[in-house]
N, C-alpha and C positions, 0 to 999 in steps of 0.2 A: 918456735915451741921451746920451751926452758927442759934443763935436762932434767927437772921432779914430773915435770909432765911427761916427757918420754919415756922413763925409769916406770911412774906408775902404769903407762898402758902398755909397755912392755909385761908388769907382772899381772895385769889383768888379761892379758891375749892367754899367758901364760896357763894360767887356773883354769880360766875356757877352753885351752886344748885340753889340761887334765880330765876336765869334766865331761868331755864330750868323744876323748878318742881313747875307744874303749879297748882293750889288750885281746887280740886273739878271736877278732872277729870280723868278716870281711863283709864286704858290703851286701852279697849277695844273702847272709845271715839278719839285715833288717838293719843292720848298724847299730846302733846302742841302744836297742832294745832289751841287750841284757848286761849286764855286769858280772865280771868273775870275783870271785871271793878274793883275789890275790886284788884285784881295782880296789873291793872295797875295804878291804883291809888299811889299804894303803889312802884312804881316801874318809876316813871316821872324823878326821879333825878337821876337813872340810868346811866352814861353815857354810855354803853353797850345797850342801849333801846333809839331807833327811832321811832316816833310816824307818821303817814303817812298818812291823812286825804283825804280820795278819794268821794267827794259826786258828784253829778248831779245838785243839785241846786247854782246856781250862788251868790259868794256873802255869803252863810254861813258861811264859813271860816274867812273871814271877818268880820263879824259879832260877831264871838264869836267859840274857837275852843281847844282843848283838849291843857292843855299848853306843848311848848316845841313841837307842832306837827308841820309839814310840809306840805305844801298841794299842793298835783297833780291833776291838771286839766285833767279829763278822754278824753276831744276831743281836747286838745293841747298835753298836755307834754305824754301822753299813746298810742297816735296815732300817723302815719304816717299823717302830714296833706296835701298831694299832693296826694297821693292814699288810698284807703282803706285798711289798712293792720294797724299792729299795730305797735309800736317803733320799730325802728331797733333796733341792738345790741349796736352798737357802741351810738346811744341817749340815749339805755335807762340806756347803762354802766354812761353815764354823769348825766344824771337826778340822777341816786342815787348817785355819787358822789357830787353834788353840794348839795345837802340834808345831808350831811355827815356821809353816809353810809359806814360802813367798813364790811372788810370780814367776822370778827366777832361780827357783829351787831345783834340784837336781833328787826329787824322790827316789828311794830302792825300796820297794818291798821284797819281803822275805817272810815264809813262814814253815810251817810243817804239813806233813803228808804231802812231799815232794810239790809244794806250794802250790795246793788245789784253791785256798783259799784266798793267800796272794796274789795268784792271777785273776780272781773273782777280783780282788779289790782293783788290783790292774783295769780290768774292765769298767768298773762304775771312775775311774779316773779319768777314763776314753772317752764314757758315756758324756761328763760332765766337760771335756775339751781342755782338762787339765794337763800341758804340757811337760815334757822332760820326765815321764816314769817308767824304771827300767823295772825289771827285777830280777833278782840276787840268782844266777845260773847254778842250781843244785838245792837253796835254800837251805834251810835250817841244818838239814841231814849232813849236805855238804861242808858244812862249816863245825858243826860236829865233829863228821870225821875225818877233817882236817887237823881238829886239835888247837880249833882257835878260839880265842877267849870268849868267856860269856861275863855279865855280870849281873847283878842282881837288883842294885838300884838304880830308876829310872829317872831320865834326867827331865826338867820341865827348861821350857822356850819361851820367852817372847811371844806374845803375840805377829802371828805372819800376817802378809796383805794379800795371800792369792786371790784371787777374783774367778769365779767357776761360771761356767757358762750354762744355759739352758740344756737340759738334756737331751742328745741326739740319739732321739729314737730311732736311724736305720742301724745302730749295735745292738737293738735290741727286737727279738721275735716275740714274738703273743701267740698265742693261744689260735686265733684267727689265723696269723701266717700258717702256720705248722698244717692247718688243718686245711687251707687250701692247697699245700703242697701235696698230702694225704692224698685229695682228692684229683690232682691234677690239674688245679683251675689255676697254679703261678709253676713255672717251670723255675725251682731250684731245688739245690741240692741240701738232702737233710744227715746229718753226721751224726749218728746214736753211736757216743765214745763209751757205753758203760761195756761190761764185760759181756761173753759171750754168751752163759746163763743165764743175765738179765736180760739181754737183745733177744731170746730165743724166747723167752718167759719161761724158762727151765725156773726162774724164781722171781720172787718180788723182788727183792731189791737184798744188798749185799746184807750177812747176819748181824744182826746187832742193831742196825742202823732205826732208830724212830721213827720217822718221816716214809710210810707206804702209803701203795694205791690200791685200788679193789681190781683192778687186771693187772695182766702181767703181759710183755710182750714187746711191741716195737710200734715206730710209728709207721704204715706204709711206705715202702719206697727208701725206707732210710736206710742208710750202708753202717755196718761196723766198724767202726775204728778205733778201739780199744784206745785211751790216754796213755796206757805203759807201752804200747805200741811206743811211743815218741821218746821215752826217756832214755838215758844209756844208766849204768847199775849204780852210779854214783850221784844220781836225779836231776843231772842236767840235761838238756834238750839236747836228742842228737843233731847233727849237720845238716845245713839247709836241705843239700842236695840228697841225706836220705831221705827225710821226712817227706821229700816232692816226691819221692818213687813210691815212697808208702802209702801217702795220698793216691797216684794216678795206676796203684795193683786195682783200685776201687774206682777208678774213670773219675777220681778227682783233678782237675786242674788246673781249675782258678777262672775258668772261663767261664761259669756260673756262680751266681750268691749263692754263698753257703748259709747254712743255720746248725749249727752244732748244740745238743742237749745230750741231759746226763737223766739225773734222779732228782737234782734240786739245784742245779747250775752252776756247781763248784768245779767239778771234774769237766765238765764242758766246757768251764773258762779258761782251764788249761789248756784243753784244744784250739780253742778259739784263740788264744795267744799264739798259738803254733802259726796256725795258720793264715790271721792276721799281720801278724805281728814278723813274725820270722819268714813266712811264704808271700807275704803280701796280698794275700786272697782278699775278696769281698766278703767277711763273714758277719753274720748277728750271733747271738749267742742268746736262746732261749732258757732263761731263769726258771720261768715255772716249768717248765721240764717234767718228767717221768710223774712226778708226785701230781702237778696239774691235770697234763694229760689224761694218765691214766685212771685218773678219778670222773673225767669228764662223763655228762651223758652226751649221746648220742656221736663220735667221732670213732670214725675207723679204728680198728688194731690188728694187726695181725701176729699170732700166738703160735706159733709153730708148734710149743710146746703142747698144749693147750691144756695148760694148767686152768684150775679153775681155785677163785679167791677161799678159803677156810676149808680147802679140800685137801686130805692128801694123796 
């Protein structure tokens, strides 16, 4: 072997350990399922490292945005925008090609609202069997206030060559699952992460928000687990080993498929990263969620509150 051959795979082992042994996380944490702000800081000039900016509010990105990042629009470029469903294969194999995503890329997403949205995108990356995507431990907030730069113009790529696979429908519940769990006919476990007024039907859904259902309430059988439950004050995931204690106060523990839903499968993708992702659990993660649901005819609910729709 000549010494330019050994020199180059000496700096190519190199960059691979960079990219792959993440600072301050130990195995029982999922291994590099996420990246710290100090990785990626240290890691922008990367060319192996795609930065993938998923927020909810309009306009952020624009404003000022992780440099070198990209940013996908959750209700354009992650959706089907003619039905409800999420990208196809074939969109969402383009969307990360025009992003200049390769097979061997190193994805971070990151976004805002303690990255309810970037672990949804998280999710349809899982779905499609797109490897290597972390994301950014505390997101946007965190980096914020940290006091690290943002900028304003975004930078355009090459064309990438990832290649997306068929989608694996068991990360994903339906309508149909949820409802035989309701009834008792599949023995798993269902995770309602919204807050405790929403679980209770003390209300429809949080103020402000568009997207309601004509009930209010829970799915039968499902346990509370609030999403903020999981974060610590600076919006990173707390430690494996609480999140496992917080799960099993609730008889979670891995030893059944989980199904976690929210109001519209944002805030439950964050769960479902928890608990996939960082606990290792068997979870799906139901998209049509609270707004589905609780629009449906004829499925169980239980209302504790028992609010009733245009009443006060």
């Amino acid at each position: 072997m000549s010494l330019h051959t050994r020199i180059a795979r000496l700096v190519a082992a190199a960059s691979t350990a960079l990219l792959v042994a993440v600072p301050g996380l130990s195995a029982a944490a999922a291994g590099d399922a996420l990246v710290s702000t100090d990785w990626l800081e240290k890691n922008l000039q990367n060319p192996q490292v795609r930065v993938v900016e998923v927020s909810v509010n309009p306009g952020l990105f624009e404003r000022g945005h992780i440099a070198g990042a990209v940013n996908f629009n959750w209700h354009t470029d992650l959706v089907d925008t003619v039905q409800r469903d999420i990208a196809s294969q074939d969109a969402f194999q383009q969307l990360l090609r025009n992003a200049g995503i390769n097979n061997d890329t190193v994805t971070v997403l990151y976004g805002d609202n303690n990255n309810w949205f970037a672990a949804w995108g998280a999710w349809i990356f899982d779905i499609y069997g797109v490897k290597n995507v972390k994301l950014l431990d505390g997101g946007r907030k965190k980096w914020e206030a940290e006091g690290r730069p943002l900028v304003a113009i975004a930078d355009t790529y090459a064309a990438g060559n990832v290649t997306v696979n068929a989608a694996n429908e068991k990360l994903r519940a339906r309508l149909a699952d949820v409802v035989a769990v309701a009834k008792k006919q599949k023995d798993l476990v269902l995770v309602d992460i919204r807050s405790a007024d929403e679980y209770s039907g003390k209300i429809f859904a949080p103020a402000g928000v568009p997207e309601l259902s004509i009930r209010a309430g829970h799915v039968p059988g499902a346990v509370n687990v609030t999403w903020s439950k999981l974060v610590a004050e600076d919006g990173t995931f707390k430690p494996a080993d609480e999140l496992k204690a917080i799960y099993a106060e609730v008889g979670i523990d891995g030893s059944k498929p989980i199904i976690t839903y929210c109001r519209i499968g944002e805030r439950s993708s964050h769960s479902w990263f928890a608990l996939s992702k960082i606990l290792g659990y068997d979870v799906a993660n139901y998209d049509g969620s609270w707004t589905e649901y609780g629009n449906a005819v004829g499925v169980p609910i239980s209302n504790p509150a028992g609010t009733v729709f245009g009443k006060t």
